[in-house]
PyMOL Python script that loads the backbone (N, CA, C, O; Angstrom):
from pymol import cmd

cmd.read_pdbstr("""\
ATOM      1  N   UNK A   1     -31.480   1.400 104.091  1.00  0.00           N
ATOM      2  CA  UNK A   1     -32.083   2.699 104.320  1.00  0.00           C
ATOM      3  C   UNK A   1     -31.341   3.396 105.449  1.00  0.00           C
ATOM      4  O   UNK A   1     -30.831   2.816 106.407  1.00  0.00           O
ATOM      5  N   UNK A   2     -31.339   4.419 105.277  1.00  0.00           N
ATOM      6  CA  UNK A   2     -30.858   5.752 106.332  1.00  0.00           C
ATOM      7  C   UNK A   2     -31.672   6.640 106.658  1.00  0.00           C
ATOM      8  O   UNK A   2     -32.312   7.304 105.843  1.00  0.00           O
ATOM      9  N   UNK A   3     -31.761   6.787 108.239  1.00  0.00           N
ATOM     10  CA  UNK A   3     -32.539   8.008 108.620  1.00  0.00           C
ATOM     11  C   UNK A   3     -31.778   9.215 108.393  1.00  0.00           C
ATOM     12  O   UNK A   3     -32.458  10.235 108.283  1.00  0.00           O
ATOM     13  N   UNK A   4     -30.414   9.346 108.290  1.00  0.00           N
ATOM     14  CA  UNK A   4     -29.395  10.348 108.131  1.00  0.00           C
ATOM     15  C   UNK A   4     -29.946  11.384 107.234  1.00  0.00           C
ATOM     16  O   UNK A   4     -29.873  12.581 107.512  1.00  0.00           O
ATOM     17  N   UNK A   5     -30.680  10.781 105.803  1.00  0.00           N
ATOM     18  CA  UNK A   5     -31.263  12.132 105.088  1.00  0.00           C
ATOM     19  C   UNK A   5     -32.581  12.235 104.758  1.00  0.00           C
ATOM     20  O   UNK A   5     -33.339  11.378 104.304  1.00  0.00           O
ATOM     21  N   UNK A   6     -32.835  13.745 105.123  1.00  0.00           N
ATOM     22  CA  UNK A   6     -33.249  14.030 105.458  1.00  0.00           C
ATOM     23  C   UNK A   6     -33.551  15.597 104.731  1.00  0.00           C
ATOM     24  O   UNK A   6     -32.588  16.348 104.578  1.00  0.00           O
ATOM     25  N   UNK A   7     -35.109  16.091 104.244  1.00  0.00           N
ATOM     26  CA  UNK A   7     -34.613  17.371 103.179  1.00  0.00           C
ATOM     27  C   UNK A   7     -35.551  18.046 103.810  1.00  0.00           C
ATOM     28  O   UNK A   7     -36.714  17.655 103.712  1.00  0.00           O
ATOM     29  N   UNK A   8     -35.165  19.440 104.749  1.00  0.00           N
ATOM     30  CA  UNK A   8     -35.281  20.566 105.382  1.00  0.00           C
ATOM     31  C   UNK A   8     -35.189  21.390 103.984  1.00  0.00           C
ATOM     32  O   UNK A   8     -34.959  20.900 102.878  1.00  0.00           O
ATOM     33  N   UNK A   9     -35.414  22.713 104.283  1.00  0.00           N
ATOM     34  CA  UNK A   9     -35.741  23.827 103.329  1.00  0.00           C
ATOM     35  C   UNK A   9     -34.046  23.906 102.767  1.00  0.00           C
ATOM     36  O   UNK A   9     -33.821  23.873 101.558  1.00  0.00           O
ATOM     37  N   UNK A  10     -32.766  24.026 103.912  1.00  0.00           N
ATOM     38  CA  UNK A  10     -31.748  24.295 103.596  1.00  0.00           C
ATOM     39  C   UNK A  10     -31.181  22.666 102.749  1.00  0.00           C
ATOM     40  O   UNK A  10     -30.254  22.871 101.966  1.00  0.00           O
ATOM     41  N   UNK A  11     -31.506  21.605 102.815  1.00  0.00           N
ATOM     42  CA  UNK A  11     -31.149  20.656 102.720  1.00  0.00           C
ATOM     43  C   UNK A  11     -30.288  19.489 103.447  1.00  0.00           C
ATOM     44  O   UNK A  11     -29.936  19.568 104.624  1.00  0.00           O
ATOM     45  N   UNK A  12     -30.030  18.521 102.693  1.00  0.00           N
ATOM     46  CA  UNK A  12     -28.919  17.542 103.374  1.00  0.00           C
ATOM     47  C   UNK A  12     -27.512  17.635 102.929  1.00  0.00           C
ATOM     48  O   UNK A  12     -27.525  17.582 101.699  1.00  0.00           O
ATOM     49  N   UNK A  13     -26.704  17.713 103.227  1.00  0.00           N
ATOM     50  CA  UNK A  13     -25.638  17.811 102.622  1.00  0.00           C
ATOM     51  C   UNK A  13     -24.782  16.182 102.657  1.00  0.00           C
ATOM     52  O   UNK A  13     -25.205  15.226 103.308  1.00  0.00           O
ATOM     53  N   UNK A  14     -23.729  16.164 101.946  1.00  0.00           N
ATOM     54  CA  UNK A  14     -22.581  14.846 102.503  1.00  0.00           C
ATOM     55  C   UNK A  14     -21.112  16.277 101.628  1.00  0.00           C
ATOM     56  O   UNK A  14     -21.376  17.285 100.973  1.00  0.00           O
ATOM     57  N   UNK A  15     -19.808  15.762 101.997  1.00  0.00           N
ATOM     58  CA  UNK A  15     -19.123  16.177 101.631  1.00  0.00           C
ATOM     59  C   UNK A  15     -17.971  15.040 101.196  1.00  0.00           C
ATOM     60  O   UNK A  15     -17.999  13.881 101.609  1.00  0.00           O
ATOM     61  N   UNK A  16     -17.131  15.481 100.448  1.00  0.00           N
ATOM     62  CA  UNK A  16     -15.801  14.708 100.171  1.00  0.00           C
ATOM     63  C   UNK A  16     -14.140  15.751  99.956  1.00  0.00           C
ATOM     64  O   UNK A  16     -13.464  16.005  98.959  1.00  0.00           O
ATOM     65  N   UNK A  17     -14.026  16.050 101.150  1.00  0.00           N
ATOM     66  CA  UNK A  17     -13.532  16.984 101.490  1.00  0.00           C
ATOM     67  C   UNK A  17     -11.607  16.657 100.949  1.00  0.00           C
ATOM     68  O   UNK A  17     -10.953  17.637 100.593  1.00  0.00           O
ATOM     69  N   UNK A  18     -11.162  15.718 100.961  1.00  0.00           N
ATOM     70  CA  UNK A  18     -10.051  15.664 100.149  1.00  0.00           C
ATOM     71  C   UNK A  18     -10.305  15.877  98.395  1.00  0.00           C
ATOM     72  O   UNK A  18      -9.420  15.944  97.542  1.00  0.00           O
ATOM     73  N   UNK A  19     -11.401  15.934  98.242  1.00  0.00           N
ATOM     74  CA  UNK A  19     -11.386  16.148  96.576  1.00  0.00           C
ATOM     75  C   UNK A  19     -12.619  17.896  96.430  1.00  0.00           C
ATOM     76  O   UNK A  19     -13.170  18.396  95.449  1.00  0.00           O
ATOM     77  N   UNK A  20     -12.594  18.290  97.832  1.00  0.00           N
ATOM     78  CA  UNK A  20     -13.188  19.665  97.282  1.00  0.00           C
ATOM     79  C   UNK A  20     -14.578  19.919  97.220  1.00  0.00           C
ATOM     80  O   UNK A  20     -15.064  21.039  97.378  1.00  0.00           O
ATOM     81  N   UNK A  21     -15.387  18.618  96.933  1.00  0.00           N
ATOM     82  CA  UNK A  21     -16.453  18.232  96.619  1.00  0.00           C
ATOM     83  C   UNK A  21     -17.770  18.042  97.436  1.00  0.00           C
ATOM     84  O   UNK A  21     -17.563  17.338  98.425  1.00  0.00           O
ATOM     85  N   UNK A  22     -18.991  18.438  97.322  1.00  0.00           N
ATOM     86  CA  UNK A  22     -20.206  18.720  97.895  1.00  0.00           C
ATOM     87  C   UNK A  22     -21.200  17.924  97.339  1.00  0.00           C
ATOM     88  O   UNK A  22     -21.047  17.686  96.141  1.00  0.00           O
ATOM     89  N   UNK A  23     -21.832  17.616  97.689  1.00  0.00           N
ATOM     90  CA  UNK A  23     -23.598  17.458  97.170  1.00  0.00           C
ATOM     91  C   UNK A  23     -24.564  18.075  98.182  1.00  0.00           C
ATOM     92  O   UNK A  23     -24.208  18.049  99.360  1.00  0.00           O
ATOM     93  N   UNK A  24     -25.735  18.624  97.876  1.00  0.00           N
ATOM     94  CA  UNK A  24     -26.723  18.954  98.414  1.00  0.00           C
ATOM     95  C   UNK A  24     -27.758  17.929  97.872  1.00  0.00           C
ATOM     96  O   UNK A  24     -27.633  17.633  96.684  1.00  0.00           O
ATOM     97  N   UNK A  25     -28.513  17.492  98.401  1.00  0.00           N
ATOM     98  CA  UNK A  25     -30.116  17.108  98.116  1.00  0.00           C
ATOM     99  C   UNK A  25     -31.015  17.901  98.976  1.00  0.00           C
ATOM    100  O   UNK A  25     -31.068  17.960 100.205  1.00  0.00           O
ATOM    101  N   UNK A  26     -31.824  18.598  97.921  1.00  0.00           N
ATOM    102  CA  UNK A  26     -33.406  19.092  98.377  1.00  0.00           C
ATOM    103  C   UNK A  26     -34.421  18.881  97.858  1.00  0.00           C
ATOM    104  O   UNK A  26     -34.255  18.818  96.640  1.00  0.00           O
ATOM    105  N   UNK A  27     -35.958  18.653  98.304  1.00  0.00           N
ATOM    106  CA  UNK A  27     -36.985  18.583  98.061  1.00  0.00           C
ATOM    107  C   UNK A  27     -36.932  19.079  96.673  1.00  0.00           C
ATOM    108  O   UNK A  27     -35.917  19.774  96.618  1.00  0.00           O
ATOM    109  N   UNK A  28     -37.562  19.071  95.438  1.00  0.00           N
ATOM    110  CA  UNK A  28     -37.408  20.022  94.328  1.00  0.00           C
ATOM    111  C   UNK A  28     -38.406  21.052  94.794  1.00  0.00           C
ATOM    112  O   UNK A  28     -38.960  20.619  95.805  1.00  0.00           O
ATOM    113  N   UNK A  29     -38.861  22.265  94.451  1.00  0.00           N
ATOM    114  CA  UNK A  29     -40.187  22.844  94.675  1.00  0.00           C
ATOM    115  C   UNK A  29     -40.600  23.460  93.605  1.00  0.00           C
ATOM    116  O   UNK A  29     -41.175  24.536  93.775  1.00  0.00           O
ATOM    117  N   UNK A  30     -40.445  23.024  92.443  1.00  0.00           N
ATOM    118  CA  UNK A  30     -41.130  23.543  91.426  1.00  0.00           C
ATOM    119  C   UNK A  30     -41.872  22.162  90.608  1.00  0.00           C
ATOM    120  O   UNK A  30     -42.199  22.035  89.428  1.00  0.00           O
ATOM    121  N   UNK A  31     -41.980  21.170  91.830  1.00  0.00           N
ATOM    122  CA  UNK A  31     -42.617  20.290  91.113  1.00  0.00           C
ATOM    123  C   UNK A  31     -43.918  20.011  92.195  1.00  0.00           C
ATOM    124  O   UNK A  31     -44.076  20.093  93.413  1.00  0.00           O
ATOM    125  N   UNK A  32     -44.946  19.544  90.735  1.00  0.00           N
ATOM    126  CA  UNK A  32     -46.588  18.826  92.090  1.00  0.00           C
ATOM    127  C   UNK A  32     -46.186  17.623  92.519  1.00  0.00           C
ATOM    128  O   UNK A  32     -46.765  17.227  93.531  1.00  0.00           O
ATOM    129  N   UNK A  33     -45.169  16.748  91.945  1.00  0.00           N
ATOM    130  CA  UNK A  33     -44.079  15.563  92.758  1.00  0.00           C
ATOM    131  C   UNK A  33     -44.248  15.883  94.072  1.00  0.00           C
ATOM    132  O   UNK A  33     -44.240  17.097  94.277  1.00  0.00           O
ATOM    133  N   UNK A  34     -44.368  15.329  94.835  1.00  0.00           N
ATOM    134  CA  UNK A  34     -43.727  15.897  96.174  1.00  0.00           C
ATOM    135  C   UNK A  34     -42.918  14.480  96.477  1.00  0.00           C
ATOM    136  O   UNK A  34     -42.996  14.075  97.637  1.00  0.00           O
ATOM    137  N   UNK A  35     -42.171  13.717  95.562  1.00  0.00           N
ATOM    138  CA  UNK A  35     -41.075  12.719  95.821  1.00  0.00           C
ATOM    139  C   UNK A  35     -39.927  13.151  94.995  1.00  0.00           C
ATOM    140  O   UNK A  35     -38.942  12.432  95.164  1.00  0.00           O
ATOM    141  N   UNK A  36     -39.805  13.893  94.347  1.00  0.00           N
ATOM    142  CA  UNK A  36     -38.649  14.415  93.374  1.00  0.00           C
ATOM    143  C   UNK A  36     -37.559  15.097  94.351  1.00  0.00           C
ATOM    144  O   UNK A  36     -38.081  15.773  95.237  1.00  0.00           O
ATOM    145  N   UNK A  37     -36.431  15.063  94.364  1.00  0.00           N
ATOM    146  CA  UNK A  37     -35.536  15.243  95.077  1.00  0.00           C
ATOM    147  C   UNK A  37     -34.073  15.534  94.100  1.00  0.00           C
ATOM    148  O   UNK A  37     -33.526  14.753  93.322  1.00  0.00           O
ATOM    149  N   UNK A  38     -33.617  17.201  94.530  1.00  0.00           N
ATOM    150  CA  UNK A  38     -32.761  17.617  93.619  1.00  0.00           C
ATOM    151  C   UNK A  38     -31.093  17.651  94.210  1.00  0.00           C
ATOM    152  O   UNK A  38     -30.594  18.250  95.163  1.00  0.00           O
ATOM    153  N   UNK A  39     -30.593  16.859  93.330  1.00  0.00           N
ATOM    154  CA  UNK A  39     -29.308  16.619  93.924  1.00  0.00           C
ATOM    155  C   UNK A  39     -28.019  17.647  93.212  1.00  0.00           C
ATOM    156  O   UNK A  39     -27.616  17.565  92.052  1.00  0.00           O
ATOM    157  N   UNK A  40     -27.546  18.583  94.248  1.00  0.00           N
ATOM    158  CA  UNK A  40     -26.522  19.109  93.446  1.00  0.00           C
ATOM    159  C   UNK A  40     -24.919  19.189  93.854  1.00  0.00           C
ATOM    160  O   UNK A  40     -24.436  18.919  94.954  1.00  0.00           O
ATOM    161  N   UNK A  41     -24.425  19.507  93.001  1.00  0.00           N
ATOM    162  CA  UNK A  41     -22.996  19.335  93.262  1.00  0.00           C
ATOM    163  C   UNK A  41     -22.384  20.520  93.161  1.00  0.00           C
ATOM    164  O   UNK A  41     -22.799  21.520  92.577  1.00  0.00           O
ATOM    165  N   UNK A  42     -21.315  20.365  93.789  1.00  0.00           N
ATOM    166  CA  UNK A  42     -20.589  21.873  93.972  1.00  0.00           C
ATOM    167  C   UNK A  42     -18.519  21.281  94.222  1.00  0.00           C
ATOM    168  O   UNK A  42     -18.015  20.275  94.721  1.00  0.00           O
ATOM    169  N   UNK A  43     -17.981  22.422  93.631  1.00  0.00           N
ATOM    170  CA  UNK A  43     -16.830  22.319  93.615  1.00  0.00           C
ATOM    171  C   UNK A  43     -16.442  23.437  95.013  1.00  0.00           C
ATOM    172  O   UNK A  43     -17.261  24.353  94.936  1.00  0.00           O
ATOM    173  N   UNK A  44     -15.632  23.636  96.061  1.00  0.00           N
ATOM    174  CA  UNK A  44     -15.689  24.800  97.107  1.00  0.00           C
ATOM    175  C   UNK A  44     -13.646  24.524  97.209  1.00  0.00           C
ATOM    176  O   UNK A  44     -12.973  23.495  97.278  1.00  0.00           O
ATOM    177  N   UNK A  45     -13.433  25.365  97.187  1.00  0.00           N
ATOM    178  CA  UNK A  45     -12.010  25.542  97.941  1.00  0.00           C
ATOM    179  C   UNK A  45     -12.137  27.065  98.570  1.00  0.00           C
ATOM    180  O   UNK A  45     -12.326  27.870  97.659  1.00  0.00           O
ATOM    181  N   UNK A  46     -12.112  27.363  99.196  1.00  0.00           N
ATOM    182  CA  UNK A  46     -12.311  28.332 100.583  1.00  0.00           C
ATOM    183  C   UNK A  46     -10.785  29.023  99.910  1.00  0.00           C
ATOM    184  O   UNK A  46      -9.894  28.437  99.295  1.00  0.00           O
ATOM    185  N   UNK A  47     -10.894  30.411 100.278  1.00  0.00           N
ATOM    186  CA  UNK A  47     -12.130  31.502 100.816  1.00  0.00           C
ATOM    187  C   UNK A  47     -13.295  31.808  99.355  1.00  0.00           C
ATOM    188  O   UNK A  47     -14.089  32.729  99.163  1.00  0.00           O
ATOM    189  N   UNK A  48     -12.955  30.608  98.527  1.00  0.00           N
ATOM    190  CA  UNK A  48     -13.753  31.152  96.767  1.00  0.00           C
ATOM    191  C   UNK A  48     -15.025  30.452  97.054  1.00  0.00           C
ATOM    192  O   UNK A  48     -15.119  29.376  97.643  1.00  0.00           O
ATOM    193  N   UNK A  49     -16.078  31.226  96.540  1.00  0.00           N
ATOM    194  CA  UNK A  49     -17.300  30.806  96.598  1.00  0.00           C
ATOM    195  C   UNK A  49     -17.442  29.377  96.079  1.00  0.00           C
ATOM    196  O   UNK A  49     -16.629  29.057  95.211  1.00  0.00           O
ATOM    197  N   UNK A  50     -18.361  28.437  96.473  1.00  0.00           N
ATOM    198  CA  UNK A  50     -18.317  27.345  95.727  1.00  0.00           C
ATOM    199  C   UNK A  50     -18.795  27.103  94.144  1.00  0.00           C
ATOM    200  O   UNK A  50     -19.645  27.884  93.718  1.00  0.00           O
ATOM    201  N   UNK A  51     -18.401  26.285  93.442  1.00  0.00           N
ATOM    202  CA  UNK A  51     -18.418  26.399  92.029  1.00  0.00           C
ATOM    203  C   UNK A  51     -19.808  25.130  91.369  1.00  0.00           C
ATOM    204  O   UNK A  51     -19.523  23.974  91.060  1.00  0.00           O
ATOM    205  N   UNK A  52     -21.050  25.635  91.293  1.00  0.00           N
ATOM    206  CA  UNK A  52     -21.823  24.475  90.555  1.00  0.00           C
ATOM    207  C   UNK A  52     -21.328  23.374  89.737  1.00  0.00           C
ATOM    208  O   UNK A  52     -20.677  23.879  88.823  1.00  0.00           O
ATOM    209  N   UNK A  53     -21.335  22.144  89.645  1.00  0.00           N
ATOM    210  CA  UNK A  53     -20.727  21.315  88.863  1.00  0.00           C
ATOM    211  C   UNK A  53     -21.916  20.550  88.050  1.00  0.00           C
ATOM    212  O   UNK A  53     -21.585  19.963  87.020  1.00  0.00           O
ATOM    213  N   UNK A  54     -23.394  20.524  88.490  1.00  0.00           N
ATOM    214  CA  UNK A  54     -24.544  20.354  88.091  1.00  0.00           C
ATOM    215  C   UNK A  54     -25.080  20.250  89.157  1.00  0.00           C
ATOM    216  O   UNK A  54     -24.618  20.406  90.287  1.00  0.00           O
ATOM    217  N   UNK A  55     -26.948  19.748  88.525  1.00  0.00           N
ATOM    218  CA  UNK A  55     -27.885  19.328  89.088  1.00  0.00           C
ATOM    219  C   UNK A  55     -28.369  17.714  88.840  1.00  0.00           C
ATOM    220  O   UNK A  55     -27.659  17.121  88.028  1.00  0.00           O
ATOM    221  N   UNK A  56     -29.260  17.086  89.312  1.00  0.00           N
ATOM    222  CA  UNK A  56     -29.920  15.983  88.802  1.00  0.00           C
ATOM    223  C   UNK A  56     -31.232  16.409  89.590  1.00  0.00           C
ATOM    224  O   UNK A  56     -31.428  17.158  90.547  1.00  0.00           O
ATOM    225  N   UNK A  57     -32.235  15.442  88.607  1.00  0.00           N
ATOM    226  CA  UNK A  57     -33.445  15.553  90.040  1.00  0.00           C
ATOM    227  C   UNK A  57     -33.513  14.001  89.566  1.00  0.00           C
ATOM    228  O   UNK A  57     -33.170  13.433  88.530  1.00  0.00           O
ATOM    229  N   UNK A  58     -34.158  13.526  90.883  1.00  0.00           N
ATOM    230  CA  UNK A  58     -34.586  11.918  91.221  1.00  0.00           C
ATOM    231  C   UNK A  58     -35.884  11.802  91.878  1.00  0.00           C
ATOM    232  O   UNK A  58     -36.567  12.756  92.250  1.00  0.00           O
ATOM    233  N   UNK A  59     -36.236  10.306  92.019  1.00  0.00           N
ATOM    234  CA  UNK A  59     -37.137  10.387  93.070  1.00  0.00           C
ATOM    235  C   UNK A  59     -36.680   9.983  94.406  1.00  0.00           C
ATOM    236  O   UNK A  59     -35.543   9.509  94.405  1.00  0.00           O
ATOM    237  N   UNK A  60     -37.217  10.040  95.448  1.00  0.00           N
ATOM    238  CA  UNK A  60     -36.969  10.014  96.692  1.00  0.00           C
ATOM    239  C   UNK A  60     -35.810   8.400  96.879  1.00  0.00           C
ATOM    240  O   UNK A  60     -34.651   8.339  97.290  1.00  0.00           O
ATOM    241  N   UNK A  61     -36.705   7.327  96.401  1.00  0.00           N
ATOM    242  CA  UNK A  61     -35.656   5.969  96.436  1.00  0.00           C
ATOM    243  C   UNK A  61     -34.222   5.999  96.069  1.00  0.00           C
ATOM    244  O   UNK A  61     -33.245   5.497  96.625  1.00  0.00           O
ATOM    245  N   UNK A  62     -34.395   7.088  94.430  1.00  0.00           N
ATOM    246  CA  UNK A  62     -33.132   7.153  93.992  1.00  0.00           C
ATOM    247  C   UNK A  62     -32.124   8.333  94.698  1.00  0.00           C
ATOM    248  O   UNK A  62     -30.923   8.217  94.454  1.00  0.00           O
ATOM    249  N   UNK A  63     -32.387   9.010  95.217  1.00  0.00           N
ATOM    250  CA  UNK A  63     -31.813   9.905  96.147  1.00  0.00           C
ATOM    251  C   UNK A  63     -30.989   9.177  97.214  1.00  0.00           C
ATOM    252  O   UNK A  63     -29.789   8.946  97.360  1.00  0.00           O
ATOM    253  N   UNK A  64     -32.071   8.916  97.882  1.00  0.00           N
ATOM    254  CA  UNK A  64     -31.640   7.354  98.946  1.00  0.00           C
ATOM    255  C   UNK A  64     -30.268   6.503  99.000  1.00  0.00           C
ATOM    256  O   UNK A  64     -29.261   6.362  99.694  1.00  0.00           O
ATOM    257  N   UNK A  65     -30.827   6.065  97.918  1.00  0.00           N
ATOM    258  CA  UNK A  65     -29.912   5.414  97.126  1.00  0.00           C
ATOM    259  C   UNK A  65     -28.416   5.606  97.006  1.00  0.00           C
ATOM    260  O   UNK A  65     -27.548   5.068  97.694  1.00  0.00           O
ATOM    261  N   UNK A  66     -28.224   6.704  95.737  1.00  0.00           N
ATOM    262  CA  UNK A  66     -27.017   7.713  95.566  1.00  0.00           C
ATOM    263  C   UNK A  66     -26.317   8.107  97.338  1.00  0.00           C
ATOM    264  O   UNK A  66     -25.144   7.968  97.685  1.00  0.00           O
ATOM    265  N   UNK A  67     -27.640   8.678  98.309  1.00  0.00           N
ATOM    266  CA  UNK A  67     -26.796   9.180  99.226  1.00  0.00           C
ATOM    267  C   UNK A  67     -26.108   8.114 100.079  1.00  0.00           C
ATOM    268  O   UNK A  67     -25.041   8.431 100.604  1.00  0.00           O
ATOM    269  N   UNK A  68     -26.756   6.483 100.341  1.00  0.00           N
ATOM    270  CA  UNK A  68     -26.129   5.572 100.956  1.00  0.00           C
ATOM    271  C   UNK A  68     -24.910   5.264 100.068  1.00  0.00           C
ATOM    272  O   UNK A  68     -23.861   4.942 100.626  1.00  0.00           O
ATOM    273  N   UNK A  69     -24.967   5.336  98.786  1.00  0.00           N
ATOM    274  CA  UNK A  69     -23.698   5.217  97.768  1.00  0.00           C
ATOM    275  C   UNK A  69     -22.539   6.421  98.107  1.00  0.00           C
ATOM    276  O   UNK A  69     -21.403   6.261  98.553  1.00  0.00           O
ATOM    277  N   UNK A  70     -22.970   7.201  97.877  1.00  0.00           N
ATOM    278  CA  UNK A  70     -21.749   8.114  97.819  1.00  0.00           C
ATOM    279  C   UNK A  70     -21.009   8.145  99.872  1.00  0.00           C
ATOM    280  O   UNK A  70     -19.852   8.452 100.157  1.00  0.00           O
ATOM    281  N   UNK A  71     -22.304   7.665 101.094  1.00  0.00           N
ATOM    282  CA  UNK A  71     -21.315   7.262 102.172  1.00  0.00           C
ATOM    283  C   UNK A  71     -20.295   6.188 102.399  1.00  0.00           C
ATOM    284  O   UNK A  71     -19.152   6.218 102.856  1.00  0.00           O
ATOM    285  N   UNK A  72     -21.225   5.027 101.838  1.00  0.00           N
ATOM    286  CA  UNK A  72     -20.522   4.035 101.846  1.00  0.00           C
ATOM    287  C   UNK A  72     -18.818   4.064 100.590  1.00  0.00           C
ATOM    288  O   UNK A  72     -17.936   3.231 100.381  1.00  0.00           O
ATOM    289  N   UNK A  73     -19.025   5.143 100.178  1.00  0.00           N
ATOM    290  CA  UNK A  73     -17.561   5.374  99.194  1.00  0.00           C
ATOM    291  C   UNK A  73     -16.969   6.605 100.128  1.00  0.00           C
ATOM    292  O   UNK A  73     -16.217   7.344  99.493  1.00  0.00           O
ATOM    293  N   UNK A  74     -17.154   6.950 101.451  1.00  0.00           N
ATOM    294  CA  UNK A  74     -16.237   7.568 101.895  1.00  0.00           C
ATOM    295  C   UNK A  74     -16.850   9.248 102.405  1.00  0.00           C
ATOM    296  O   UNK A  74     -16.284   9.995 103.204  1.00  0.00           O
ATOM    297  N   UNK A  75     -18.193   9.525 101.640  1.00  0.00           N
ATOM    298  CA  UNK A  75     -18.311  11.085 102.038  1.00  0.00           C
ATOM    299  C   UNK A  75     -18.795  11.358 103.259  1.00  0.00           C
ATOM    300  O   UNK A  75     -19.565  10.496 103.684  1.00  0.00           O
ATOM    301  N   UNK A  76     -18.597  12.282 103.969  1.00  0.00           N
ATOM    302  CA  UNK A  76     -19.494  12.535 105.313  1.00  0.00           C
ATOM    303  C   UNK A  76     -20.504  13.701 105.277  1.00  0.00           C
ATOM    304  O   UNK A  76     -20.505  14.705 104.565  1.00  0.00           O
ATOM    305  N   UNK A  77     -21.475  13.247 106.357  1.00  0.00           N
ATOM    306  CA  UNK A  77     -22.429  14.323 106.413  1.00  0.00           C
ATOM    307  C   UNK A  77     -22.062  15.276 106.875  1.00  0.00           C
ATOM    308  O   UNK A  77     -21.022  15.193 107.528  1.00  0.00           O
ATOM    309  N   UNK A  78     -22.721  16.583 106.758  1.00  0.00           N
ATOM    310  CA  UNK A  78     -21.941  17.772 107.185  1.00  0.00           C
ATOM    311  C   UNK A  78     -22.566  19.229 107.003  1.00  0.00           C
ATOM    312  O   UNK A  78     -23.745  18.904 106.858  1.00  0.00           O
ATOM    313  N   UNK A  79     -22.556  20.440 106.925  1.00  0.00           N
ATOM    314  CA  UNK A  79     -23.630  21.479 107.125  1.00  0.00           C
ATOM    315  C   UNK A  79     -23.604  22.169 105.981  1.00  0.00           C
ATOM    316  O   UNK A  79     -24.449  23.047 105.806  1.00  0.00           O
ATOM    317  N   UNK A  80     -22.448  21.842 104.821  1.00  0.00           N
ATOM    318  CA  UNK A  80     -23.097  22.379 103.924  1.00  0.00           C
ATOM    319  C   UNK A  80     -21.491  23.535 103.959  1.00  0.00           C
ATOM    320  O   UNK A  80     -20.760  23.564 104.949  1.00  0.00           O
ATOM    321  N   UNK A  81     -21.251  24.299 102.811  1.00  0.00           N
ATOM    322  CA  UNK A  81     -19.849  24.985 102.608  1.00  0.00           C
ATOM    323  C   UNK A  81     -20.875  26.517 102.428  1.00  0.00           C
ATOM    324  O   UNK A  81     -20.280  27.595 102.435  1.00  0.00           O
ATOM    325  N   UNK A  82     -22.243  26.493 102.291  1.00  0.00           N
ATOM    326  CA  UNK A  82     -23.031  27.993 101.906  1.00  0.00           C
ATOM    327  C   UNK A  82     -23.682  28.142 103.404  1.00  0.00           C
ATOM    328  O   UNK A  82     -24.344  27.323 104.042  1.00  0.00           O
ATOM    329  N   UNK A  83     -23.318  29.303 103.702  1.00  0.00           N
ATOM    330  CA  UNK A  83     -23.991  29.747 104.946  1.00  0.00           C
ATOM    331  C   UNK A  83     -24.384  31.154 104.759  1.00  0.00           C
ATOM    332  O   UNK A  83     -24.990  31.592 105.737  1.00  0.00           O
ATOM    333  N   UNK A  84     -24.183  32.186 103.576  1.00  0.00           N
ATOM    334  CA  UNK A  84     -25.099  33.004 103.398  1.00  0.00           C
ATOM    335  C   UNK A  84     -26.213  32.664 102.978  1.00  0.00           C
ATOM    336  O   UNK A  84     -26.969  33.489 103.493  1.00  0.00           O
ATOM    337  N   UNK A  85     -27.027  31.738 102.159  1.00  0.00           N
ATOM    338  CA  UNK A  85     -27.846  31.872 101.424  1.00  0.00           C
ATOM    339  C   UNK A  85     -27.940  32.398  99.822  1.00  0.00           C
ATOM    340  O   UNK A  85     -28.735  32.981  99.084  1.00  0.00           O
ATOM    341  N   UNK A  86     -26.972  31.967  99.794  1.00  0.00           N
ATOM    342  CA  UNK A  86     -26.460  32.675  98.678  1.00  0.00           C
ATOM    343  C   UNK A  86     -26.972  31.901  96.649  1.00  0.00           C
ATOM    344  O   UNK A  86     -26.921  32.317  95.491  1.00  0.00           O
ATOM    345  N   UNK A  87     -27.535  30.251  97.607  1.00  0.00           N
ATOM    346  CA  UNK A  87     -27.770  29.118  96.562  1.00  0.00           C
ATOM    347  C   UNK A  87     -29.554  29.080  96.737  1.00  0.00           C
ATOM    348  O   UNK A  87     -30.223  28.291  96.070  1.00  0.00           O
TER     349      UNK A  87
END
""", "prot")
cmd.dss("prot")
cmd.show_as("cartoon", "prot")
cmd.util.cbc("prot")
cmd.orient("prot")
C-alpha cells in the first residue's frame, strides 16, 4: 500500500515522461460507489494539448494496485500536464 494516492477533486496523477504518457485517477462522480475510481490516460507532447488514450473505472484496491504497478515500472508522481481545467 501507498499513501502517495490520493483522489482530490483535480486528482492523482503519475507520469512516464520518456514515452509522453499520463494517467490520472479520480474519484468517479457519477457513481452512488463511492469506491469506484476512474483511471485515465493521456498522450501530451507540449505545446499540443494532451491527447485521451482512454478511460477505465475500478475499485479503490484495483486502482491501488495499477498505481503501485505502473511506479514500481518506472512512472513518477507529478501535477498533472492540464492546468487550465480544460479535462
Amino acid at each position: 500500500m501507498t499513501e502517495d494516492l490520493s483522489y482530490k477533486s483535480e486528482g492523482a496523477w503519475l507520469s512516464n515522461e520518456p514515452q509522453q504518457l499520463f494517467c490520472q485517477f479520480t474519484s468517479h462522480k457519477d457513481s452512488s460507489r463511492k469506491d469506484l475510481i476512474c483511471m485515465r490516460n493521456f498522450h501530451w507532447r507540449p505545446p499540443d494539448d494532451p491527447i485521451p488514450q482512454g478511460s477505465q473505472l475500478m475499485t479503490r484496491q484495483e486502482a491501488l494496485e495499477k498505481w503501485n504497478s505502473l511506479k514500481a515500472m518506472g512512472w513518477k508522481k507529478c501535477a498533472g500536464p492540464l492546468r487550465q481545467g480544460t479535462l
